[in-house]
N, C-alpha and C positions, 0 to 999 in steps of 0.2 A: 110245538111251539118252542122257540129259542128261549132259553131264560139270559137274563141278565147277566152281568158277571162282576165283582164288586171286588177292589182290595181295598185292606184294611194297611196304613202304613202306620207303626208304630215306635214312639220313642218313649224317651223314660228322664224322669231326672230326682236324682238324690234328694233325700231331708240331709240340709244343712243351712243350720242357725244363719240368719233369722228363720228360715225356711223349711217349718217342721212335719212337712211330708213327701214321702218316696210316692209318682206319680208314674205310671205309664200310661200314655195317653195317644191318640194318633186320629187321621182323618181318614175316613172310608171314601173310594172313588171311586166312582164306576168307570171300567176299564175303556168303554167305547167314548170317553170324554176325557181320557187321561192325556192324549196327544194336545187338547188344547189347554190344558192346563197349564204342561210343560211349554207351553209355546209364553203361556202370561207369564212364567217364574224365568222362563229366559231372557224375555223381553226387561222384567227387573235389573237382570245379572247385566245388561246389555247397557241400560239408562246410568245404572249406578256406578261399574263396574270397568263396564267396557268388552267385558268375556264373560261369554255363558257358561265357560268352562270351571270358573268359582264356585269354590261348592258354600253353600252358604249354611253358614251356622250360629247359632247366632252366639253365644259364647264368645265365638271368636272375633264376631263384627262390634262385641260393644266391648270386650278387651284383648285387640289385635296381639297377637305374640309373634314373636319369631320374622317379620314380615321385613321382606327387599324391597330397596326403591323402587324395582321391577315388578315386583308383585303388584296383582290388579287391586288387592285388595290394599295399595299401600293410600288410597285416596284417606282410606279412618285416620291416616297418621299422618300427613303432610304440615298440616301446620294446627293450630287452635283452634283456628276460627274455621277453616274451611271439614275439620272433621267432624265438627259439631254438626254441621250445618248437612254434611253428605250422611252422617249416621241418620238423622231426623228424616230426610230423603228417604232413606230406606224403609226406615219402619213406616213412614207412612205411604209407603207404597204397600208395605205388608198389610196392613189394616186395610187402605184398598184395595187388593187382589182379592182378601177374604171378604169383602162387600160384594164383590160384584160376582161370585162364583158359589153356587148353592153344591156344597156335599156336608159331610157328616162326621162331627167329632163323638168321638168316645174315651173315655177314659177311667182308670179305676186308682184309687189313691190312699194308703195307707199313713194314719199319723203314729208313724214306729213308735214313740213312747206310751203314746195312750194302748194302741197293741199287745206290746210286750208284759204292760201291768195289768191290763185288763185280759189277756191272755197266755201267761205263762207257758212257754215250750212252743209258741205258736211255729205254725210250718213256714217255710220259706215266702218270706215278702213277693219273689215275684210269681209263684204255684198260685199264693191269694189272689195275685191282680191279674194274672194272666188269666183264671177262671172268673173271675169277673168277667170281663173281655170278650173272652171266648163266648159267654153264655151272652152277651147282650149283644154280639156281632152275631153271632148264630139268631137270636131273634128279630133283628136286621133283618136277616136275609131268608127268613122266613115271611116275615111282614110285605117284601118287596119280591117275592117270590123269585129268588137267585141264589148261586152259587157264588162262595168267594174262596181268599186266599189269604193271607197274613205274609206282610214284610214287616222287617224288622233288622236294623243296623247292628254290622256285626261286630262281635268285641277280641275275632281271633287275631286283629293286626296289634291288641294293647296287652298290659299283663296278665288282665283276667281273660285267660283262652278257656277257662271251662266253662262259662257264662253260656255261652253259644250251645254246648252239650246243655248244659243246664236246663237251659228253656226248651229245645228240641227234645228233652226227656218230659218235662210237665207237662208241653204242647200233646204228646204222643199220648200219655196216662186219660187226659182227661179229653183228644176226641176219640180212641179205642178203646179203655177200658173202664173210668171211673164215671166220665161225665161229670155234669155239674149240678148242683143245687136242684135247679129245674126242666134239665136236660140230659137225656140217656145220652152215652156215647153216640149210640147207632143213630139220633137225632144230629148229633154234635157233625160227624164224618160223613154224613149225607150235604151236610152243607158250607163246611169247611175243607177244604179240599186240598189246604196243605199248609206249611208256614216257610219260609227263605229267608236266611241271612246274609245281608247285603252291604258288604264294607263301602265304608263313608267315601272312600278314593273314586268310587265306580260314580258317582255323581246323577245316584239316584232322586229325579226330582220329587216322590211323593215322601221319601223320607226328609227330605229337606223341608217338607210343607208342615209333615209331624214332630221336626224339630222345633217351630213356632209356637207349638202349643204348651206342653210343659211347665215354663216359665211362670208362662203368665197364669196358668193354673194353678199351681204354687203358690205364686204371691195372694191370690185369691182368697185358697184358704187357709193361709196363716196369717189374713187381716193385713197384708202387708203392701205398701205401695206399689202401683202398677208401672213397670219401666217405661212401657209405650202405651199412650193412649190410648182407648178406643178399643187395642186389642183383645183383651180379656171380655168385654162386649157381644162383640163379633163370636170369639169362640164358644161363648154361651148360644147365642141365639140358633147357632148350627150344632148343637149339641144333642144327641138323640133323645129323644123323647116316650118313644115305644108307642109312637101312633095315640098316646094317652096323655100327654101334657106332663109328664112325668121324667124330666131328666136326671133327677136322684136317684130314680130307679134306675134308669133303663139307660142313659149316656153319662152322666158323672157322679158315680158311686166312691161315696167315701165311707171308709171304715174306722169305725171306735173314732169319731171327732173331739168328742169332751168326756172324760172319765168320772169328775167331779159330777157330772152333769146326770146322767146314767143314777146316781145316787139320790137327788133331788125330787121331792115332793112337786105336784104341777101347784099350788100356791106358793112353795118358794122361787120355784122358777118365774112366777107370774110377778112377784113381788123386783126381782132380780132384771125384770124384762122392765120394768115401771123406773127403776130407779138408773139403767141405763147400763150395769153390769154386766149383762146380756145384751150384746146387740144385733146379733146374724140372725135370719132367718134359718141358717144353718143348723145353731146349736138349736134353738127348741125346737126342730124338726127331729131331732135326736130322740127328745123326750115323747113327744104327739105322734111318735112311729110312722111320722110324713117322707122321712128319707128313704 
């Protein structure tokens, strides 16, 4: 029997204020459905744009930089009224591509201040999220009985060129030699089968698709307003579950959320939940060992 074959496209985005967590996060696609995917993200580039050849980011489409009259992407700047109107176009095409297309977000998310006090000396942020990652894409692709692969957008063309070593050393430790939490190596490399970095110029459309997510994951959990509508929705409801209703666990694991919190008696927190100081279902999932 053929097994399946699954990539996992992965991006990443900084904690910075308001924005208090470093996120990697990305969508899993199965590769025998990946030609039509690229066909819905070009047809985007095509509606909006005018060239499939745009690499879209979104960074750059809600704060254009550097962009010629020539440039396809110079529609975000032409005038007030018409970039308002062509940015809203786009993301609600984004929101609609992720309606109408079933694959599988994952992500792993560290809140670095609560981290670093609640764990002094801790290892490298992306070691932490990468074995996150690692372990609940490996259980993926155990559950869907497949083989996958890991991309990921490369940082040798910016200043940080040892980034790319960086990861390519954790990636190696933990599917040959350490494994993870709940995963031998020899589990891990039986069904990860490798990882690639892939610079932004090459106009790789699954990374384009994993740069969508981030954001709005971000915003999500640092309580903070969503840029596009609907989005952060969508990226939940495709968010892995572990076959168990379970996406805390198994597709969007955050680590050390509230520090304060972790300290709390469950009648103060119940008290704190009543008077409206606590309002996520996130933070008391902290306490109730629901996460």
């Amino acid at each position: 029997m053929t097994l399946n074959t699954y990539t996992l496209y992965l991006d990443e985005i900084q904690a910075n204020p308001p924005f208090q967590y470093f996120c990697l996060a990305g969508v899993v696609i199965k590769d025998s459905e990946y030609n039509e995917i690229k066909t819905q993200i070009n047809k985007i580039k095509i509606d909006i744009f005018g060239d499939e050849n745009v690499i879209l980011h979104e960074a750059d489409i809600r704060t254009p930089k550097n962009i010629t009259k020539t440039d396809p992407m110079s529609i975000l700047i032409k005038n007030t009224m018409s970039k308002g109107k062509n940015k809203k176009k786009y993301f609600d095409k984004v929101v609609e591509f992720f309606k109408a297309n079933e694959f599988t977000v994952l992500s792993a998310s560290l809140h670095q201040n609560n981290v670093a006090q609640t764990y002094p000396g801790h290892r490298d942020k992306y070691f932490m999220a990468l074995q996150i990652i690692m372990e609940n894409f490996t259980h993926f692709l155990i559950e869907n009985r497949a083989k996958g692969k890991i991309v990921i957008e490369s940082r040798m063309s910016e200043s940080d060129t040892n980034l790319d070593d960086q990861l390519y050393t954790h990636f190696t430790q933990l599917r040959c030699i350490t494994g993870t939490l709940f995963y031998e190596s020899s589990v891990i490399s039986k069904y990860i089968r490798s990882i690639t970095f892939i610079e932004k110029s090459k106009n790789e459309i699954g990374l384009q698709i994993a740069d969508m997510i981030p954001n709005a994951l971000n915003r999500h959990l640092s309580s903070y307003r969503q840029a596009t509508e609907g989005l952060y929705e969508e990226i939940e409801s495709k968010t892995y579950c572990g076959n168990r209703s379970n996406i805390k666990r198994f597709g969007q694991k955050v680590l050390v959320k509230s520090v304060d919190l972790l300290k709390m008696s469950a009648d103060v927190i119940e008290d704190k939940v009543k008077s409206g100081e606590i309002k996520t279902q996130e933070q008391v999932a902290v306490i109730s060992g629901k996460d």
